[in-house]
N, C-alpha and C positions, 0 to 999 in steps of 0.2 A: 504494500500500500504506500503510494507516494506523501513525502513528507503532509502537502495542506489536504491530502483527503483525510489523514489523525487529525489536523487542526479541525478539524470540521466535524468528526464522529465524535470527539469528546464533547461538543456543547451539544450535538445532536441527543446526546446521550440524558443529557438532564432535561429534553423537554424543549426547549425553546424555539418558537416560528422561523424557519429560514430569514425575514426578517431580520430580527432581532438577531441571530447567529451575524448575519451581513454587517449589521450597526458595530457590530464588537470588535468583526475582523476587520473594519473598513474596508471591506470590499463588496461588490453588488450583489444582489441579494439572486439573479441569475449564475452570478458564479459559485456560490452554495450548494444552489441548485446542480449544478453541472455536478458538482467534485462529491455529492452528497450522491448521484445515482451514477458517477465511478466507484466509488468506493463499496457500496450496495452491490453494484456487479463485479467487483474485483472478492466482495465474501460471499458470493452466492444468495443477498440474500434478499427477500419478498417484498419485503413491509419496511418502516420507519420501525414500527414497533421492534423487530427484527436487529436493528442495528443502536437498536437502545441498550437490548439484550448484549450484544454483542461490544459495544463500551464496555457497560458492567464489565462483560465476563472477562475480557483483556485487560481490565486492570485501568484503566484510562479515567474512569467514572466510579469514585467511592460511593456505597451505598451510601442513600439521603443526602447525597451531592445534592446543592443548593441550584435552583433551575436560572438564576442568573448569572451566578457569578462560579458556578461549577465546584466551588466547595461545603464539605460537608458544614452545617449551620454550626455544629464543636468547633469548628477548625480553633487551633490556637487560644483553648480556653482551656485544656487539661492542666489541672495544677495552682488556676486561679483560688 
């Protein structure tokens, strides 16, 4: 998988409207698009739902990652 198709499966991964994915990478929300149904045909897989799973399961997207900002709502409070 090429480097911006991970830039792209990891926030796919918590939820958020190609849109908003576009807003964060500054780039067009077309080219999400594109890199978002490479990478879907590069793991074989169906759905959005699909490549949510597939974050998760690579390690890319910790569970209860946060759906904007992709970290977990804990991050960086253990120990407070």
């Amino acid at each position: 998988m090429a480097h911006r198709e991970t830039e792209i499966l990891r926030p796919v991964g918590t939820g958020p409207a190609n849109g908003e994915i576009a807003q964060r990478l500054l780039v067009s929300e077309a080219t999400v698009k594109t890199h978002a149904k490479r990478l879907m045909s590069t793991l074989s897989l169906a759905s959005r739902v699909q490549a949510v799973v597939a974050a998760h399961e690579s390690g890319l997207v910790a569970p209860g990652a946060h759906r904007v900002t992709g970290e977990h709502p804990d991050a960086g409070t253990y120990g407070r």
